[in-house]
GULUMLUM-457570 format. One line per 4 residues: number of its first residue (from 1); their letters; for each residue x, y, z of C-alpha. Coordinates in Angstrom, 3 decimals, decimal comma. Layout:
! residues N
NUM> A> X/Y/Z; ...
//
This chain:
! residues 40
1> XXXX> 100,458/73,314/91,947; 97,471/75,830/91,893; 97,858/78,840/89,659; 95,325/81,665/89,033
5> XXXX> 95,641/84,535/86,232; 94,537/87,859/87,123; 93,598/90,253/84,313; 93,096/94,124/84,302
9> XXXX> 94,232/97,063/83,193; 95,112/99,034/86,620; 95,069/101,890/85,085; 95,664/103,568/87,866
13> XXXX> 96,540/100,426/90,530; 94,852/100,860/93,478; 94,995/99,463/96,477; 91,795/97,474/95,887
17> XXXX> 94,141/95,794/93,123; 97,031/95,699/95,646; 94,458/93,463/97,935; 93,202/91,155/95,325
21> XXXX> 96,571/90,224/94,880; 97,621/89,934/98,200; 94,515/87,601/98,755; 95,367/85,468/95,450
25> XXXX> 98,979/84,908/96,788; 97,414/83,182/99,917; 95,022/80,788/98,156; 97,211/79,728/95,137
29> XXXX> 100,909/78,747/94,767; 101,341/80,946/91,644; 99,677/84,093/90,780; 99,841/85,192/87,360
33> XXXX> 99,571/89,205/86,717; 98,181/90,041/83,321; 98,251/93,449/82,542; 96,244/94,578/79,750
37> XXXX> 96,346/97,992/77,657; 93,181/100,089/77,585; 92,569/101,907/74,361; 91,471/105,165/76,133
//
């Protein structure tokens, strides 16, 4: 099985993020959404 991890803080999501997602979800069996808090 093929996993990938894919950081960020999407703070605001786009729908750049949206994409990369979309794309990962195609080449891997499991993607792995890590949302991370920014200290803004």
């Amino acid at each position: 099985m093929r996993k990938v991890l894919v950081p960020g803080t999407f703070d605001p999501i786009t729908n750049g993020h949206l994409e990369v997602v979309e794309r990962a979800s195609r080449l891997f069996d499991q993607v792995v959404v890590a949302v991370a808090l920014s200290q803004k």
